[in-house]
DRENVO-527159 format. One line per field, with one value per residue (C-alpha): residue number from 1; x, y, z; residue in three letters. Coordinates in Angstrom, 3 decimals, m for minus. Each point is the difference from the previous one (the first is absolute). Example, Ala and Ser with C-alpha at 12.3 -4.5 7.8 and 13.67 -1.06 7.14 Angstrom:
BEGIN
fikol = (1; 2)
u = (12.300; 1.370)
v = (m4.500; 3.440)
w = (7.800; m0.660)
zami = (ALA; SER)
REM end
This chain:
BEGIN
fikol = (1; 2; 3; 4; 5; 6; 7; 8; 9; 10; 11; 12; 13; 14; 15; 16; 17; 18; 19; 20; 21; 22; 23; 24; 25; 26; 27; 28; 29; 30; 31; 32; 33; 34; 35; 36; 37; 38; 39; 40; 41; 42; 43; 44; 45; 46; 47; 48; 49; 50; 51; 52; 53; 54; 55; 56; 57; 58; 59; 60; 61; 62; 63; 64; 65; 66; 67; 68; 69; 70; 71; 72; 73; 74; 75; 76; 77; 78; 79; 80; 81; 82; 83; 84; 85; 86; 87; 88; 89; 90; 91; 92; 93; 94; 95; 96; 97; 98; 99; 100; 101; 102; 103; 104; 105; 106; 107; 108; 109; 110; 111; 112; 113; 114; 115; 116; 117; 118; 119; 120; 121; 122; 123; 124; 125; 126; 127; 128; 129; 130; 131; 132; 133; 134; 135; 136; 137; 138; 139; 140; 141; 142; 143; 144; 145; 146; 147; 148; 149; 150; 151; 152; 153; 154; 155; 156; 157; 158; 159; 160; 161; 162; 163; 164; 165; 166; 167; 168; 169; 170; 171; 172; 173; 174; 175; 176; 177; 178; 179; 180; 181; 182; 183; 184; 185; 186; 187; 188; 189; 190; 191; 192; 193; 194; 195; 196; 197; 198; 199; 200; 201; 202; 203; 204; 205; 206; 207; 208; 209; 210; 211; 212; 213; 214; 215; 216; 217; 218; 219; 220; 221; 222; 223; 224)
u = (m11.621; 2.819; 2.083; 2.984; 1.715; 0.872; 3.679; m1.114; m2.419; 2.783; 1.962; m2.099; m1.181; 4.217; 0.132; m2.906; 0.054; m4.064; m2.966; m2.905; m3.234; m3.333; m3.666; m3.222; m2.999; m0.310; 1.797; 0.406; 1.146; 2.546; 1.502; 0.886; 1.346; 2.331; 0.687; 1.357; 1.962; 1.635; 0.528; 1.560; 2.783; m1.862; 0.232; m1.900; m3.433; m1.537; m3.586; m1.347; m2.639; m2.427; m3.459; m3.053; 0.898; 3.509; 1.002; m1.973; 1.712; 3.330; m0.785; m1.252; 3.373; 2.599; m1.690; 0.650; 3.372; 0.590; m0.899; 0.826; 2.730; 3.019; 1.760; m2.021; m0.386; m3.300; m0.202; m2.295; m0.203; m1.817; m0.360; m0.881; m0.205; 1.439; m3.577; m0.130; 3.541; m0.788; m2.631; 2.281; 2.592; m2.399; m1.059; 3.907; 1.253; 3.701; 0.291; m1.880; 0.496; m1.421; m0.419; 1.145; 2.127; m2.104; 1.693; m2.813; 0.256; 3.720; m0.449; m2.844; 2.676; 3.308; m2.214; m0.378; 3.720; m2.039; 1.279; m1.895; 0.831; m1.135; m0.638; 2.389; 0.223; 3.291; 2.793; m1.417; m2.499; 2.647; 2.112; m2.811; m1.282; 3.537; 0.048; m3.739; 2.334; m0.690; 1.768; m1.642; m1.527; m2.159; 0.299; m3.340; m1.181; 2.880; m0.765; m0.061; 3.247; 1.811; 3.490; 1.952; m1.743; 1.470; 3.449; 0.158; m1.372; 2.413; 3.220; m0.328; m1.818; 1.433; m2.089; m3.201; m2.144; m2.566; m2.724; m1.618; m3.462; m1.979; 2.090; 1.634; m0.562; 1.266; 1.825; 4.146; 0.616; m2.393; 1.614; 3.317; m0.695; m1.246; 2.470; 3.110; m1.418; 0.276; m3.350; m0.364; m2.883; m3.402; m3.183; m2.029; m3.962; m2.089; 3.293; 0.546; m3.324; m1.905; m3.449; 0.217; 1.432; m2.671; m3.117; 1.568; 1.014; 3.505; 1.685; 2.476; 1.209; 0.004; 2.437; 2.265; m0.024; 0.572; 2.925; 1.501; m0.120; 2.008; 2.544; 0.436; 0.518; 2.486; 1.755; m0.039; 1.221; 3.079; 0.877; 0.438)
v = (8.191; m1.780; 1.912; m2.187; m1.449; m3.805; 0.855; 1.737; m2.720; m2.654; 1.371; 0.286; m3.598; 0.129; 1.419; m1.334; m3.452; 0.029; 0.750; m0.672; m1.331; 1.042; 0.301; 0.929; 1.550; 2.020; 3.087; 1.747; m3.073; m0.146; 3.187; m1.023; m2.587; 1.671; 2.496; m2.396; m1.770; 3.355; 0.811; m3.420; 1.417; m1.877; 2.675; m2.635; m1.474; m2.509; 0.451; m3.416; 0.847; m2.894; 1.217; 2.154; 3.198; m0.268; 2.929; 2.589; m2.024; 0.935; 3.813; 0.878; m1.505; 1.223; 3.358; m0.113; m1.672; 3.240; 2.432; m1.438; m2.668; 1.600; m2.414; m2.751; m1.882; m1.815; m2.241; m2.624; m3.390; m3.565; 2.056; m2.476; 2.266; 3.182; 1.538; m0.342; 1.478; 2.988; 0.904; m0.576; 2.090; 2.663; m0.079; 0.615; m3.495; 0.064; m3.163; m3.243; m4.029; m2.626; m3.805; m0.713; 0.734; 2.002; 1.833; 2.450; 1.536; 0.337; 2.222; 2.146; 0.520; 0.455; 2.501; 2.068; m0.869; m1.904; m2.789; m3.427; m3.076; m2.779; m3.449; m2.699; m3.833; m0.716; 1.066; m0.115; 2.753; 2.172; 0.034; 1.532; 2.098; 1.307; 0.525; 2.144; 1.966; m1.050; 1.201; m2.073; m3.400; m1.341; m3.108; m1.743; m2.108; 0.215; m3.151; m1.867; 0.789; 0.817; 2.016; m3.080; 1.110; 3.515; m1.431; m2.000; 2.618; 2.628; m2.456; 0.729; 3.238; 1.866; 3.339; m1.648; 2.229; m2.209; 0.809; m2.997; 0.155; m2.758; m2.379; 2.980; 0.878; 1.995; m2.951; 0.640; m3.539; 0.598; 3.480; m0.855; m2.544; 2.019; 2.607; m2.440; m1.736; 4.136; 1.110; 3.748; 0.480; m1.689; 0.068; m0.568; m0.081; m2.106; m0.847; 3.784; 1.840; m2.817; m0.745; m0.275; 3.949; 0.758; m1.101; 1.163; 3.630; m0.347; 2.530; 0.453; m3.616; 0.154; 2.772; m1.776; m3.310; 2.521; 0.959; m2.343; m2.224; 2.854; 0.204; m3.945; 0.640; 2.600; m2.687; m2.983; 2.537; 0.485; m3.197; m0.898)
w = (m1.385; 2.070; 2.090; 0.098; m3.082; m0.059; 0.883; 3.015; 1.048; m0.531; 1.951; 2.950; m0.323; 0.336; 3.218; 2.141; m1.419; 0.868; m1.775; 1.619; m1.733; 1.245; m0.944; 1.692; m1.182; 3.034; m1.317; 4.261; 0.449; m2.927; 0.744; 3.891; m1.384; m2.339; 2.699; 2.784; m3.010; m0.431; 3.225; 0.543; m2.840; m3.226; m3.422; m2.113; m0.020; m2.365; m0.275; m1.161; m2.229; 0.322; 1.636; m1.785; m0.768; 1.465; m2.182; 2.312; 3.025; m1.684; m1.457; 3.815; 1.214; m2.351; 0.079; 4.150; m0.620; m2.167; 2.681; 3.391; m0.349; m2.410; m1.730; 0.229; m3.210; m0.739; m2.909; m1.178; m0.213; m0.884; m3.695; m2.616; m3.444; m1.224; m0.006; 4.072; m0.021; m1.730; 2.035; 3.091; m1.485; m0.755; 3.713; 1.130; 0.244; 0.597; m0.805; m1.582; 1.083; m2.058; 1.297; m3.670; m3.195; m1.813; m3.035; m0.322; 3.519; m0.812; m2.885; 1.645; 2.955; m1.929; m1.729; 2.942; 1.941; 2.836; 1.620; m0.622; 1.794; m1.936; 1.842; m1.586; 0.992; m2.350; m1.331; m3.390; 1.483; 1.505; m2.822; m2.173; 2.566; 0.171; m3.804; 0.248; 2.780; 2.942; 2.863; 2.638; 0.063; 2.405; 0.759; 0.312; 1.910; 1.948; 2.572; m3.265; m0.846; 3.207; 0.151; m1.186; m3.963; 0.414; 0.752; m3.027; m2.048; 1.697; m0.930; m3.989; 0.354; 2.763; m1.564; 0.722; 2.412; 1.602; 2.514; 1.791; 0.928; 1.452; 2.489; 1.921; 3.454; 2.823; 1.515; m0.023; m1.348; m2.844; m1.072; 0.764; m2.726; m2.671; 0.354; 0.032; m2.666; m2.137; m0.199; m0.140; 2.108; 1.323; m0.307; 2.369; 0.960; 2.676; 1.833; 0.873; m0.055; 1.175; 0.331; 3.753; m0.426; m1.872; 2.120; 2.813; m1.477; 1.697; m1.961; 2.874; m0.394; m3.335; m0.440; 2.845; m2.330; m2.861; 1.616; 1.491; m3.743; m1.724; 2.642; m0.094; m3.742; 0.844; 2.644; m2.480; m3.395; 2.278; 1.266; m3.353)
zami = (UNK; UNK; UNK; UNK; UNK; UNK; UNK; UNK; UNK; UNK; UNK; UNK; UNK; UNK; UNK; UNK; UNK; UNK; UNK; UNK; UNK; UNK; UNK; UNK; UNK; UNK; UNK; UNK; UNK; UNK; UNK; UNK; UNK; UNK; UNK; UNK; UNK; UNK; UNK; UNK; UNK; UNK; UNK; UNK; UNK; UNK; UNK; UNK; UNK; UNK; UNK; UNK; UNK; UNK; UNK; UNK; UNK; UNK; UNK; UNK; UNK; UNK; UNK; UNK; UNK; UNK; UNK; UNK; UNK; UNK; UNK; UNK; UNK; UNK; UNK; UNK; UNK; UNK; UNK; UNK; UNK; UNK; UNK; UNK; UNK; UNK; UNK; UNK; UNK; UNK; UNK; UNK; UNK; UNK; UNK; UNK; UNK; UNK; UNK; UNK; UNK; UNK; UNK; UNK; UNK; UNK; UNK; UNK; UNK; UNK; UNK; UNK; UNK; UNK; UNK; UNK; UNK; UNK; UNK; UNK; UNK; UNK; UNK; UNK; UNK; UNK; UNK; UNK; UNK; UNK; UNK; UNK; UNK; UNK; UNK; UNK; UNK; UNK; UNK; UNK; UNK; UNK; UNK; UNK; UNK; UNK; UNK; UNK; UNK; UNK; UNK; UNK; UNK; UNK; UNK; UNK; UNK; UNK; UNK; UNK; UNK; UNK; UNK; UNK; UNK; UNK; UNK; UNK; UNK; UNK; UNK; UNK; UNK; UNK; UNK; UNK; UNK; UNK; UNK; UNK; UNK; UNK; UNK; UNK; UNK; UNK; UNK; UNK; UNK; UNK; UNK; UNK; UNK; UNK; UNK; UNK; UNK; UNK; UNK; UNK; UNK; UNK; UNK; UNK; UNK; UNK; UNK; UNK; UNK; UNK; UNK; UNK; UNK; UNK; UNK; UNK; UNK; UNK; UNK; UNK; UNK; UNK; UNK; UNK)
REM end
């Protein structure tokens, strides 16, 4: 069962601006990952559920999460049916991210009050995710699209919540961007926990860059 509701979630996404995206099958791996993401001041991680078994990655994870790290909020993503999301769910997941509209994931969700971020590509998308209830969309692929789609769609639909992920990085000019361009928060993957963090274990660095990305949110939300 989840321990935050959707309004909770969404309005942490609020606050941070960043979710970060991860995946690794290494689960001692995973969890100093999560760790120096917390430590860094991140209270949301997106477990990208793509590998084998992912789902004991994510049980051994959230269940440390749970225990060590209070108030972080895992949730899932890269679900594809409402049969993967209910499984997630059952595992904790605080939240669920789809890379598409999928009405059936909607319903399992609603169900349950848990926040699912559907990806959309239009505004045909977005409107009906908006009429399943979503509170959140996630704009995918974002380099596809780039911050000058959110601005149009944020001109007749200033309610819109949208989360870019794919075509953000840690670069000022790039969230500076996003975020005058009224998107409620970022995801981001490879461009924060990179690879190069990764094979080199610098969890240190890591939750510097963690760091130093939320307070650049922080900077560029007030310049506004």
């Amino acid at each position: 069962m989840a321990t935050y509701t959707r309004l909770e979630v969404v309005r942490v996404m609020q606050e941070t601006g960043m979710v970060p995206l991860f995946y690794h099958s290494d689960i001692e791996l995973g969890k100093k990952v999560l760790k120096a993401c917390y430590d860094g001041g991140a209270r949301l991680m997106e477990f990208t559920a793509r590998g084998d078994f992912a789902f004991e990655v994510f049980l051994a994870l959230n269940k440390y999460s749970l225990k060590e790290l209070p108030g972080m909020i895992m949730g899932v993503g890269s679900i594809t049916d409402a049969s993967a999301a209910s499984f997630y769910m059952q595992m904790g997941a605080n939240f669920v991210v789809t890379p598409s509209l999928r009405e059936d994931i909607a319903i399992v969700c609603n169900r349950r009050k848990i926040l699912w971020s559907p990806g959309c590509g239009s505004l045909t998308e977005i409107n009906k995710a908006e009429e399943l209830g979503c509170e959140l969309i996630k704009l995918f692929p974002g380099s596809t699209y780039g911050p000058g789609f959110v601005k149009a769609i944020k001109g007749p639909q200033p309610w819109t919540s949208i989360m870019p992920t794919g075509g953000v990085s840690t670069e000022e000019a790039n969230l500076k961007a996003w975020f005058d361009a009224g998107v409620t928060c970022v995801g981001m993957g490879s461009k924060l926990i990179s690879k190069d963090i990764l094979e080199g274990k610098d969890f240190e660095g890591l939750q510097k860059k963690v760091a130093e990305t939320i307070k650049l949110i922080e900077t560029i939300r007030r310049k506004k």
